[in-house]
C-alpha positions in Angstrom: -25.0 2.4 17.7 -22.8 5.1 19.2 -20.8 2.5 21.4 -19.9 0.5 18.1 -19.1 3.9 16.1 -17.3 4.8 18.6 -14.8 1.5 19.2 -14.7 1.6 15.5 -13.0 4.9 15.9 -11.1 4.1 18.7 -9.9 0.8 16.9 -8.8 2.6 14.0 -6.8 5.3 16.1 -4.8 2.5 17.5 -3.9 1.3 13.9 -3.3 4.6 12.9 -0.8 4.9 15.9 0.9 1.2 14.9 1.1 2.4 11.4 3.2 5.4 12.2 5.0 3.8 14.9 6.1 0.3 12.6 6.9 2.6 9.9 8.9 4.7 11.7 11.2 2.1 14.0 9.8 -1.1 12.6 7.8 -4.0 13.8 10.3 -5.6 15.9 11.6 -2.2 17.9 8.0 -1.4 18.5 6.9 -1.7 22.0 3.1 -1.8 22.6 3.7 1.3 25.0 4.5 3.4 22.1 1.6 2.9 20.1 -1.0 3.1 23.1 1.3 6.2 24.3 0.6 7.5 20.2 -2.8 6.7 20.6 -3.4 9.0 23.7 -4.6 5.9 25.7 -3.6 3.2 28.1 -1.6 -0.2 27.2 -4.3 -2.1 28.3 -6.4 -0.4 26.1 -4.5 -1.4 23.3 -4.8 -5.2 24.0 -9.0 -4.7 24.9 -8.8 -4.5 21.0 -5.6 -6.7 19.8 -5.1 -9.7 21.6 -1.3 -9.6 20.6 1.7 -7.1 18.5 1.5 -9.4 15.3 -2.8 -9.1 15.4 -1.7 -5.5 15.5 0.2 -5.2 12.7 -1.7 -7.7 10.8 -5.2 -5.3 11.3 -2.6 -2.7 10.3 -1.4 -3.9 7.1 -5.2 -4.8 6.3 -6.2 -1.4 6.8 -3.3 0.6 4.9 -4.0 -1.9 1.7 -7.6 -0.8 2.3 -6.7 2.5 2.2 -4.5 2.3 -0.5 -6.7 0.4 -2.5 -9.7 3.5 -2.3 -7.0 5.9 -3.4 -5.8 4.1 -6.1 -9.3 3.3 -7.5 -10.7 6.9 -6.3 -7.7 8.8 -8.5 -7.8 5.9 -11.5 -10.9 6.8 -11.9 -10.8 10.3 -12.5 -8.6 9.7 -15.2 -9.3 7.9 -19.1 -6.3 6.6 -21.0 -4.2 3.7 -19.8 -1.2 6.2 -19.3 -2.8 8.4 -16.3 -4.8 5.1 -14.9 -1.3 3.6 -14.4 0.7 6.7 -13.0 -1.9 7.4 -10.7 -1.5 3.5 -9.6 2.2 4.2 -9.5 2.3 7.6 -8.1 -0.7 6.6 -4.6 1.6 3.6 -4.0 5.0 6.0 -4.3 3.0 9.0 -2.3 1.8 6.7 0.3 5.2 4.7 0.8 7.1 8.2 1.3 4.5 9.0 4.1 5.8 6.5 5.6 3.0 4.0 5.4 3.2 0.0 5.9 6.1 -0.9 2.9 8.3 1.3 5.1 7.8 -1.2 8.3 10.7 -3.6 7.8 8.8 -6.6 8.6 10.8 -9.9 9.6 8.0 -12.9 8.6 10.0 -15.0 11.0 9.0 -12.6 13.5 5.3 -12.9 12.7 4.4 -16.5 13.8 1.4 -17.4 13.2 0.5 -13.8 11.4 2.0 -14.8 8.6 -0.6 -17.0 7.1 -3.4 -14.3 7.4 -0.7 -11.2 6.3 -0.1 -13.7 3.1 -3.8 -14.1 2.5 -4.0 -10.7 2.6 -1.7 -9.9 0.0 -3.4 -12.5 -2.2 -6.6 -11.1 -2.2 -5.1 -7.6 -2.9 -2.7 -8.6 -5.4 -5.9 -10.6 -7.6 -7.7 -6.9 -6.8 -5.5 -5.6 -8.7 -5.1 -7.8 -11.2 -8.6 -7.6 -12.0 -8.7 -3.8 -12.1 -5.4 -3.8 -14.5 -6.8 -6.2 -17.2 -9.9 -4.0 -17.2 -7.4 -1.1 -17.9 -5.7 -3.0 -20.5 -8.3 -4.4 -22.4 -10.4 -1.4 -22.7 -6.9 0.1 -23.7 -6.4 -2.3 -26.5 -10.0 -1.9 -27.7 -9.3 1.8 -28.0 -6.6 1.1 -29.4 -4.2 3.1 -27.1 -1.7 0.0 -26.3 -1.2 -3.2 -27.5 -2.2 -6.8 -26.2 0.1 -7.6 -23.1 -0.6 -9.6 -20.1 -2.2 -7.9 -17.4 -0.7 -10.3 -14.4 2.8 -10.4 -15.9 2.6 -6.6 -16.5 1.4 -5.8 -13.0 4.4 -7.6 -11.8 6.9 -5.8 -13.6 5.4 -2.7 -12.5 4.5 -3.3 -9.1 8.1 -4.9 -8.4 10.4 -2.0 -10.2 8.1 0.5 -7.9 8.8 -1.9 -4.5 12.2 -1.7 -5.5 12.7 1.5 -6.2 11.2 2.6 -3.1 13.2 0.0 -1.1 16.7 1.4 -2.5 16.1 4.8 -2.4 16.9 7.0 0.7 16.0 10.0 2.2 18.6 12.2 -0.1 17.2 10.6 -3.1 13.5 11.6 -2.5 14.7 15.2 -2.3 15.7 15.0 -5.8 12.9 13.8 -6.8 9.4 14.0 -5.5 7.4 11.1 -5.6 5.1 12.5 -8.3 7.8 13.2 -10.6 9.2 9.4 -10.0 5.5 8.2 -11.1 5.6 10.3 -13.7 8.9 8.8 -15.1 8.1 5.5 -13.9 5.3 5.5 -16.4 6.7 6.4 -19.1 9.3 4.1 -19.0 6.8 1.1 -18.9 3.7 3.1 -21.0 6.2 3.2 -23.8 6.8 -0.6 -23.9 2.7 -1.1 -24.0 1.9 1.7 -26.1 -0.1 0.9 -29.8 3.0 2.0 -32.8 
């Protein structure tokens, strides 16, 4: 039992390291050296756990949705109108991206291979995760009659891909003018007024 805790920990500090180091130079200037060397622990050490760079980074970009995914739900669900369920959506994924998480990693899918497959089944199953969770927001925000009918999965899209490319456009001097929670916060709006009940 303490063995596997411990290689669970130890697996998850590697990831941790790849995270920081992909999002910091990106996957394709990322030598396996640096992440071990993040890590505190030996190349070889690395590769006792990943057979290969692109099982790397696709553990890694499991893990960060699977961390963003317990945020997001954790702060939705300390909040009760549709309004503050979707900033807090807007504002983990804006919060998490300016720490320099996985959407910062400039991946190449050409330079993935085989990855690719498994990194795109990924997303899937995350995207109909939160699919699921916005309907539930939206519906139980129609029956309250806080906003009106809209689709959930075209919604989510609009959402989700003005946030991915705001965050992709802006630099470093931008986020200094505006904090991430601010951004959610105006995000928000802009889209809670085009749902909201007249």
């Amino acid at each position: 039992m303490e063995k596997e805790k411990a290689q669970k920990n130890r697996r998850e500090e590697i990831i941790r390291a790849a995270l920081g180091a992909f999002g910091s130079k990106g996957f394709h200037n990322t030598r396996i050296e640096e992440v071990a060397a993040a890590a505190g622990i030996g190349k070889g050490t690395v590769y006792e756990y990943f057979r290969s760079k692109e099982e790397l980074l696709s553990a890694a970009v499991g893990y960060e949705m699977e961390e963003m995914t317990r945020q997001v739900k954790n702060k939705m669900d300390g909040v009760s109108t549709v309004k503050d369920k979707i900033k807090a959506l807007v504002e983990t994924v804006m919060l998490r991206h300016h720490k320099g998480c996985y959407l910062g990693m400039n991946i190449n899918p050409a330079e993935l291979g085989n990855a690719m497959k498994e990194f795109q089944s990924m997303a899937q199953e995350e995207n109909l995760r939160w699919q699921r969770w916005l309907e539930e927001i939206i519906n139980a925000g129609v029956a309250s009659d806080e906003i009106r009918p809209v689709d959930p999965q075209l919604f989510l899209g609009a959402l989700m891909g003005a946030v991915k490319n705001l965050m992709r456009s802006w630099s470093g001097s931008v986020w200094d003018n505006y904090m991430p929670q601010e951004a959610a916060e105006r995000v928000t709006d802009f889209f809670f007024e085009g749902i909201r009940k007249r």
